[in-house]
Each structure stands twice: as structure tokens, then as C-alpha cells.
N, C-alpha and C positions, 0 to 999 in steps of 0.2 A: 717861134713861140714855144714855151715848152706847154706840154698838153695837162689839161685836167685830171686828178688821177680818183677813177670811179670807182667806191666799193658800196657794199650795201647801206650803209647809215647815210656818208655822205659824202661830200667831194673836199678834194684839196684845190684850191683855185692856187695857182703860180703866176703870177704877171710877164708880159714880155721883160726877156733885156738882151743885153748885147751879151752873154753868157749861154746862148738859148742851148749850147752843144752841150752845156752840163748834162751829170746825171738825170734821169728822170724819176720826178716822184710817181710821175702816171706807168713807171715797170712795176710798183708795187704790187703785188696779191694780200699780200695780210691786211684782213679786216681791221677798222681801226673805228673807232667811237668818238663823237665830234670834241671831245677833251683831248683825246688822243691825236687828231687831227692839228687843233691847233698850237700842240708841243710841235708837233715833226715839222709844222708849217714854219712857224719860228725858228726852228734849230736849223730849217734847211735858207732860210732868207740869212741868216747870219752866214752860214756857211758861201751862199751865194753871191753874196758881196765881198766875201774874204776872197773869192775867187779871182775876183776883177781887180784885188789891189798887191801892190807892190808891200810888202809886210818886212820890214826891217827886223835882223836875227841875229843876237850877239853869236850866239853858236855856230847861225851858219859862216859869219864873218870869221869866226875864229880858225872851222874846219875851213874854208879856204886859204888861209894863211899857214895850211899845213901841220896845225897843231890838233892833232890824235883825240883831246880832250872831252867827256862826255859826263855833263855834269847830271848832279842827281835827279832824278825826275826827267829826263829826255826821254820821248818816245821812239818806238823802235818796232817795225813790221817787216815781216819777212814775203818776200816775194816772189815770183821767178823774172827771166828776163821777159817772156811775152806780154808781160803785164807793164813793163815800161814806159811806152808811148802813153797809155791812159792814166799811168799816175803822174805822170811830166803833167798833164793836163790838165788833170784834176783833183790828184791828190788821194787821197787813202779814205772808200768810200765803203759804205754797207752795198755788198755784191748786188745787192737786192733792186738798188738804185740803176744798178745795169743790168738787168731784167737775170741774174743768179741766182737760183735758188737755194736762199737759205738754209742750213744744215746743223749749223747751233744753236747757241740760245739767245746769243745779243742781238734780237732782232733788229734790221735798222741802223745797226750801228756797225762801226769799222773798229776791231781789237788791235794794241797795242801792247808791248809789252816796256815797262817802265826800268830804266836803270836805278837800282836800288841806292848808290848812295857814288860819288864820284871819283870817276874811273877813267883810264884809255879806254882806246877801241881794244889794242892787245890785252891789255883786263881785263874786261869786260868779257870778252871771247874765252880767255881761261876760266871765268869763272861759268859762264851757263856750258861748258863745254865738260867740268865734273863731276862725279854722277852727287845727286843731293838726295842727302838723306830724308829718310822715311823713317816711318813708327818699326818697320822690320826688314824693309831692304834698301838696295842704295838703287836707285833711280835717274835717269835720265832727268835734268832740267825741261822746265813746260817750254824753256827759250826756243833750248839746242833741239826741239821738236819741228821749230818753224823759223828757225833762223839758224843762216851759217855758223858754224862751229869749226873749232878744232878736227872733229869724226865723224862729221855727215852734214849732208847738205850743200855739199859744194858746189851744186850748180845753183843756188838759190841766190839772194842779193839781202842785205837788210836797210830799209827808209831810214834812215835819220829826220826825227822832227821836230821840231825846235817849239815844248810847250809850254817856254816861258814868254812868250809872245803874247804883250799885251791885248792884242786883239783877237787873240784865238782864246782868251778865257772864258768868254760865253759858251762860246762850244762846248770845249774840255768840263766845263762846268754839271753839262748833262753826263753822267757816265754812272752805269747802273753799279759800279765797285766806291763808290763816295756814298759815306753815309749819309740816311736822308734823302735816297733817290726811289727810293719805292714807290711812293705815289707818283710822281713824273713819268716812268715805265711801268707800271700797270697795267698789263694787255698789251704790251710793247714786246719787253723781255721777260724771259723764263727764270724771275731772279732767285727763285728757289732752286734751279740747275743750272746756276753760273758751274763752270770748269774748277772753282776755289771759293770756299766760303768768306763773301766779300766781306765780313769782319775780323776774316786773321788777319797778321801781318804780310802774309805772303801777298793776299788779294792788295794791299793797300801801298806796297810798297813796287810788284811787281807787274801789278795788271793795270790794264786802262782802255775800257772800249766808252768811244765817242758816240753818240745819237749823231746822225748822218755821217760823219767821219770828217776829218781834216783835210782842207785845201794845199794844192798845189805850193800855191805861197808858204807853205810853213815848213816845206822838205828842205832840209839844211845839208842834206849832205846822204852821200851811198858808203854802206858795207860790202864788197864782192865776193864771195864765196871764189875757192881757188881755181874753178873751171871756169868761173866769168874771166875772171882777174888777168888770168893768164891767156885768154884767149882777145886779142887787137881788135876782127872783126866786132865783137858784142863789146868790148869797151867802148869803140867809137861810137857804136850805135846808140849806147846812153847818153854819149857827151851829145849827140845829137839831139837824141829826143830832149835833152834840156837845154840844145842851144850852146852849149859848153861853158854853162853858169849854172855846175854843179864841182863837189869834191868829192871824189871818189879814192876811197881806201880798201884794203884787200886786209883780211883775217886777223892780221900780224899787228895792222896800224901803218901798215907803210901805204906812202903815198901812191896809188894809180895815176893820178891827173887830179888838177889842178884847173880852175878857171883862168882865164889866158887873159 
């Protein structure tokens, strides 16, 4: 059963299910006010049913037929290898849910980074891998910060998530960079120090944090940074952590593996 999650106003009540190893809402610390309570209560019973089902993905179907292709809007998290086993499981969560203390501002929620308009993976990579320009110098991409690149990062990995998936649009629905989410996160997130001001284009095109975060069910596919890629040991160890019903590609777009 997962446990009740206690703060000062009042409680999250979570029902049994057969999911019970999910995150837990009861790691929370952040005080939460009984309006507040019954958003994360929802967002997280959505999320928790998404957990237990088999979620059909034209994306993921595609990236296992070996085709590179990443259309616009797909989301994208950068991670390391140690973190593997618990996203195979459960997907790309707010750290906070496995008892992390939180360090940003989306509180709650699990960040993404959105492909701006449709690309390869080899495209893709060239492009967060150039520096992007600024009001007066040329900068690093906020990607190639947290996801493999062309020039750093290489032992990192990046999620492929597939958020055109009809089931997952409640979720994707709460996310403090959609206008119109302010009163929804109020006492949640810090929406006046988002990372990008969620009314430019950059914010709307490029970012995307979810309230609780996305299920396992909706990972379509891996990016490997070139120290994973090339390394057999930690390849296999992914194909495992997902059973070897995942696709996994390296920097370039060339194929890793393949589900069998």
C-alpha cells in the first residue's frame, strides 16, 4: 500500500493497487494546501494508472523499425546510466517523489526538453550541440546542458517520450510553461523563476515539465552519449532494465540495438 503523505493542512490519501512500488507521494516535504492537494492527487492517479497499462506509440513503433525520426513536440530528458533501472520502471518522475530534494523551481514536476519542430536524432544533436545565440554572446544550448551532445556529456543518455499519446494528454496537460497554468501551480511551482520566461517562444517551443512526470509506458526509445554507446557492458544493462523492448541509438542516429 503506498502510505499517506502527511503535511501540515492535510493529507494525501493514495488507495491500494497493484502499482504499490511506484513513487511515493508520502517522500513529499513541500507543504501543500488542500486545493493543492487535490491537483497532485489527480495528476498522480492519472499518472498511476498510465503506469499499469500497455500505451501504444506511433514513435516508439517507428524508432524500433530503425527509423532515426523525431517529430515535433517529442519529449526528451537527459539522464545518467544509474538512473536506468528506476526509469525502466517508472518513468521520468519529480525527484521529490523518491524522496530528492528538490533544487529548482518545478516543483513536483519532472522537466523535459521539447523538439522544436521535426528532425533526426543526428539533427537534432547538431542542433542543441551549437552555441545559440544571446542578446550579446553566443551560449551553450539549455539542451546540450543536460543532454548528450556533439561536446559534452558523453557519459549521459537522453529519454525519448512519446507525447503524442493519447493517454498521456491529461498529464502533459498540467505543465507550468502552457499558458493558463498559474492558478493550477500556485504554491506548487516557482512560476515567476521558471529557467525561461514561459511566454517566449523558447519556453513554448522548447520546454516542458509535467506535474508528477511521465510513465514508463510512454519512453519510446534511448539516446546514448558516446561513452555509454560504446561501452557493451552498460548497453546490455539497458536492454535489460527494459527487457529488450526498447531502441536505442547513439549521438549520430545510428542504430545500438534494436528490440529483438
Amino acid at each position: 500500500m503506498l502510505e499517506d503523505f502527511n503535511n501540515k493542512q492535510d493529507e494525501i490519501e493514495i488507495e491500494a493497487d497493484i502499482t504499490s512500488d511506484l513513487p511515493k507521494l508520502s517522500n513529499i516535504e513541500k507543504d501543500l494546501g488542500p486545493s493543492q492537494i487535490e491537483i497532485v492527487n489527480r495528476q498522480y492517479a492519472i499518472y498511476e494508472d498510465l503506469s499499469a497499462a500497455e500505451l501504444s506509440s506511433e514513435l516508439r513503433d517507428s524508432l524500433d523499425s530503425g527509423n532515426s525520426f523525431l517529430p515535433e513536440g517529442t519529449y526528451l530528458h537527459g539522464t545518467s546510466i544509474d538512473n536506468i533501472e528506476s526509469i525502466a520502471k517508472h518513468g521520468i518522475v519529480s525527484g521529490e517523489l523518491l524522496g530528492i530534494v528538490e533544487d529548482g523551481e518545478t516543483h513536483l514536476c519532472a522537466d523535459f526538453f521539447k523538439v522544436k519542430s521535426d528532425m533526426t536524432i543526428a539533427e537534432y544533436v547538431d542542433y542543441i550541440s551549437r552555441p545559440e545565440e544571446g542578446l550579446s554572446i553566443k551560449a551553450q544550448t539549455s539542451e546540450s546542458k543536460r543532454l548528450p551532445s556533439a561536446n559534452r556529456l558523453n557519459d549521459s543518455l537522453a529519454v525519448i517520450l512519446d507525447s503524442s499519446i493519447t493517454e498521456v494528454q491529461p498529464l502533459i496537460a498540467n505543465d507550468p510553461y502552457k499558458e493558463g497554468s498559474d492558478a493550477v501551480f500556485e504554491g506548487i511551482v516557482s512560476m515567476s523563476s521558471l529557467p525561461v520566461d514561459k511566454h517566449s517562444e523558447k519556453a513554448q517551443s522548447r520546454f516542458a515539465s509535467v506535474l508528477i512526470g511521465m510513465p514508463s509506458s510512454s519512453v519510446a526509445g534511448l539516446i546514448l552519449g558516446p561513452d555509454i554507446a560504446q561501452s557493451s557492458s552498460l548497453v546490455e544493462r539497458i536492454k535489460s532494465a527494459f527487457n529488450g523492448k526498447i531502441a536505442l541509438y547513439d549521438t549520430s542516429g545510428q542504430i545500438i540495438s534494436l528490440p529483438s
